[in-house]
C-alpha positions as CSV (number, residue, x, y, z in Angstrom):
1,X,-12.6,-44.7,13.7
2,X,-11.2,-42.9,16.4
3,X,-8.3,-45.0,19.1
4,X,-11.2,-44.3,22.1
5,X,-13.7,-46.2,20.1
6,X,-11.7,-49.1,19.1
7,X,-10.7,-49.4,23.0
8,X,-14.3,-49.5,24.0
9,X,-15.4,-52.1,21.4
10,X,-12.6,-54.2,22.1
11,X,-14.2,-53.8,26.1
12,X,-17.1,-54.6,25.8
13,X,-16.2,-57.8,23.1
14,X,-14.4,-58.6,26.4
15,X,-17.4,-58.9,28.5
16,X,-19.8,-60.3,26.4
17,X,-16.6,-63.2,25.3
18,X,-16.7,-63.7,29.3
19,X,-20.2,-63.9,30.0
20,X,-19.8,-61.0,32.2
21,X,-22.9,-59.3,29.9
22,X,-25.5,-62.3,31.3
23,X,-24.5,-61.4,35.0
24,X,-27.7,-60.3,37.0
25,X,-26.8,-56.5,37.1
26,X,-27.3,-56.7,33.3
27,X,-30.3,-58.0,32.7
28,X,-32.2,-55.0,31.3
29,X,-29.2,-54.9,28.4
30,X,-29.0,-59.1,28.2
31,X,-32.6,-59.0,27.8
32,X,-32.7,-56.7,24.9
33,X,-29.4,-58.8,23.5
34,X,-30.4,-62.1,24.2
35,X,-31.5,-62.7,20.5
36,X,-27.8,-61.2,19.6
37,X,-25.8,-63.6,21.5
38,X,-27.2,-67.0,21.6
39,X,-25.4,-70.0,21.8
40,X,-22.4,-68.0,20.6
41,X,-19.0,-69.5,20.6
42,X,-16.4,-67.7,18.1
43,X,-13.0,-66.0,18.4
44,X,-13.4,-62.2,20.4
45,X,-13.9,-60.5,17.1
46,X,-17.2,-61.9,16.2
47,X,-17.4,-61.2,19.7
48,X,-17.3,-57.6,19.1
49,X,-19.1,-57.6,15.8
50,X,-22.1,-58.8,17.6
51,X,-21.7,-56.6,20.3
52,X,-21.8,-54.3,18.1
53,X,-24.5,-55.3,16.2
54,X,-26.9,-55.3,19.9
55,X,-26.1,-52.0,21.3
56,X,-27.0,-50.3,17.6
57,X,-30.3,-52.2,17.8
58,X,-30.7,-51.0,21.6
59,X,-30.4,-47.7,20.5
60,X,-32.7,-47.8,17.5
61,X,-35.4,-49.9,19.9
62,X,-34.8,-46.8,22.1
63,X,-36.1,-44.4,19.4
64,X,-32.3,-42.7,19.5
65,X,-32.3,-41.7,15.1
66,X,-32.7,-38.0,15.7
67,X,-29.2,-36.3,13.8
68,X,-26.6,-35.8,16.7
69,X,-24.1,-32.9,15.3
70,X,-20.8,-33.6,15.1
71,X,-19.7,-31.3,18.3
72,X,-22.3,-33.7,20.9
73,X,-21.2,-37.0,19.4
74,X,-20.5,-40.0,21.4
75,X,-18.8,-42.8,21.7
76,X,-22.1,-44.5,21.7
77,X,-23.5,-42.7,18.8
78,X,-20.2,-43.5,16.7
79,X,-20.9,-47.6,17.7
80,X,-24.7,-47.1,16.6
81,X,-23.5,-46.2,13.2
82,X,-20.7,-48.7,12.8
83,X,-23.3,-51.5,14.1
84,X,-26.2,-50.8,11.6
85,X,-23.9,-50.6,9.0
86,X,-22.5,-53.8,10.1
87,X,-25.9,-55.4,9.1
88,X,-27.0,-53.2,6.6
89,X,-23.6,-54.0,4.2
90,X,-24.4,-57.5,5.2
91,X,-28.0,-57.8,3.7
92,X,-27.3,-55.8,1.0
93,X,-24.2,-58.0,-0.1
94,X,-26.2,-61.0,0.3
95,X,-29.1,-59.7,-1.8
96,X,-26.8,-59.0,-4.3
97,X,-25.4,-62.1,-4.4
98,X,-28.8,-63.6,-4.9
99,X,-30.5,-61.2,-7.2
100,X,-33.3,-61.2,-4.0
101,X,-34.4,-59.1,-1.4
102,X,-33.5,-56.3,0.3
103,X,-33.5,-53.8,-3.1
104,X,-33.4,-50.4,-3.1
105,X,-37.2,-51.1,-2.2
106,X,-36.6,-51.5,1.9
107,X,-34.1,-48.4,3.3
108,X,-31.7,-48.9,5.4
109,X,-34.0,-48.3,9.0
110,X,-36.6,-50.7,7.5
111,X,-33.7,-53.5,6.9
112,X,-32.5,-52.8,11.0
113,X,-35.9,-52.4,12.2
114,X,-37.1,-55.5,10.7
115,X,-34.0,-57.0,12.3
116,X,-35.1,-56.1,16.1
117,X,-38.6,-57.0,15.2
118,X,-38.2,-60.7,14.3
119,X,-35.0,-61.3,16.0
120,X,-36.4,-60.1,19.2
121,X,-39.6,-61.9,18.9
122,X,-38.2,-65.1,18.0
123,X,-35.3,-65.0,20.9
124,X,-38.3,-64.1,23.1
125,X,-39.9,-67.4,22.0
126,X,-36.4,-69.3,22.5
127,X,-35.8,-68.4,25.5
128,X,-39.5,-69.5,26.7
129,X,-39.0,-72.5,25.2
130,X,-35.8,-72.8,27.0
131,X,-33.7,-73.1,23.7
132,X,-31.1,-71.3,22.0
133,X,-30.2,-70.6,18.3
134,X,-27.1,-69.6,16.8
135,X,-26.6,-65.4,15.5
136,X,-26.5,-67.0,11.8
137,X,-30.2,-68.5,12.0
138,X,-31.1,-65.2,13.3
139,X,-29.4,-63.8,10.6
140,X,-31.6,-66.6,8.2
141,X,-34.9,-65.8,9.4
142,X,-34.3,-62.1,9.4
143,X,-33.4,-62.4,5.7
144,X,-36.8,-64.4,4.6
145,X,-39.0,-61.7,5.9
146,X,-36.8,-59.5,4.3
147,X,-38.4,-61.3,1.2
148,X,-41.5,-61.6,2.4
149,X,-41.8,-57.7,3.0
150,X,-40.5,-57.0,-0.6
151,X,-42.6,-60.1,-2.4
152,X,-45.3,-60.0,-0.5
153,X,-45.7,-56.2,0.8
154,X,-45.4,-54.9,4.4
155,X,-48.7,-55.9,5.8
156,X,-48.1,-59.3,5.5
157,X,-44.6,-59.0,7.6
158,X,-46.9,-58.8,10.8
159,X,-49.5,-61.5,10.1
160,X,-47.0,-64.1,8.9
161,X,-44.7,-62.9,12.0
162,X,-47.6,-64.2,14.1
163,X,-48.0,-67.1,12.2
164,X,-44.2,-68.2,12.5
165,X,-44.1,-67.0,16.2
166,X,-47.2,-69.1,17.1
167,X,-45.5,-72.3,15.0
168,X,-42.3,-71.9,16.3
169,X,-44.3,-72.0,20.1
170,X,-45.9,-74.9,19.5
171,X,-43.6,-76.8,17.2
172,X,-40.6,-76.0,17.6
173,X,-38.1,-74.4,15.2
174,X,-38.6,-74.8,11.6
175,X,-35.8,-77.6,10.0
176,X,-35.8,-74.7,7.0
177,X,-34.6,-72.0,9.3
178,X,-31.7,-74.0,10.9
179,X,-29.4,-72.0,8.5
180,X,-26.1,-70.7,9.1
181,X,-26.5,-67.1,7.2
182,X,-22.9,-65.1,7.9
183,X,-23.6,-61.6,7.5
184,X,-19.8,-60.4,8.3
């Protein structure tokens, strides 16, 4: 990693470790990384890390995956990659460690996409519920529709997405989900 990219993660670690990322001028970026930074207390590297992990999902929300050559790279495209790898390496490890889902099944988008999807939706019903949840029950939930998708095929991900949106809504927070998964 190039010295201009470490100096720009180690920035913007800095803001969100303030709270300067949840000031009003930032909304349209806090909204999209609300589900990212929760109720998140930790030392200024996870700080980063999760940074990190946000603006790559930004980016892939954004429809930004068509190949950039290396002569119109940016700084931005260089945190993209480091970010989904970030979550990627995470799941993978974990599903090794388990002997479960993701395999060689789900790629590498679907494990990322999947991540936006139901981290999104579920930080959308958090914050309408006026609650918060920690990155690592993100990181939980995430990982059992990873096994759903690869159990129970991709057109149940949606439908049961629903389902655990609409119970979450009225009922609060499964006691199941309140899991502490570490993907870094």
């Amino acid at each position: 990693m190039r010295p201009r990219t470490i100096v720009l993660l180690v920035l913007l670690g800095l803001c969100a470790a303030y709270g300067w990322i949840s000031a009003p001028s930032y909304a349209p970026i806090s909204s999209k990384l609300g589900f990212m930074l929760g109720s998140f207390t930790g030392n200024g590297l996870v700080v980063v890390v999760v940074w990190l992990v946000g603006v790559g999902l930004i980016a892939l929300s954004k429809g930004n995956e068509k190949p950039v050559d290396s002569a119109s790279r940016t700084m931005f495209d260089e945190v993209q990659e480091v970010a989904g790898k970030l979550v990627v390496d995470g799941y993978r490890r974990l599903a090794a460690l388990h002997g479960c889902a993701p395999t060689s099944k789900t790629s590498d988008k679907q494990i990322l996409e999947m991540y936006q999807k139901v981290g999104t939706a579920f930080r959308e019903v958090a914050d309408q519920r006026n609650e918060r949840f920690p990155a690592g029950t993100q990181n939980y939930i995430v990982w059992k529709f990873l096994q759903v998708n690869e159990t129970l095929g991709s057109e149940m991900v949606d439908p049961h997405l629903r389902y655990e949106i609409n119970k979450y809504r009225e009922e609060g927070l499964r006691p199941d989900y309140n899991q502490d998964l570490k993907l870094f």
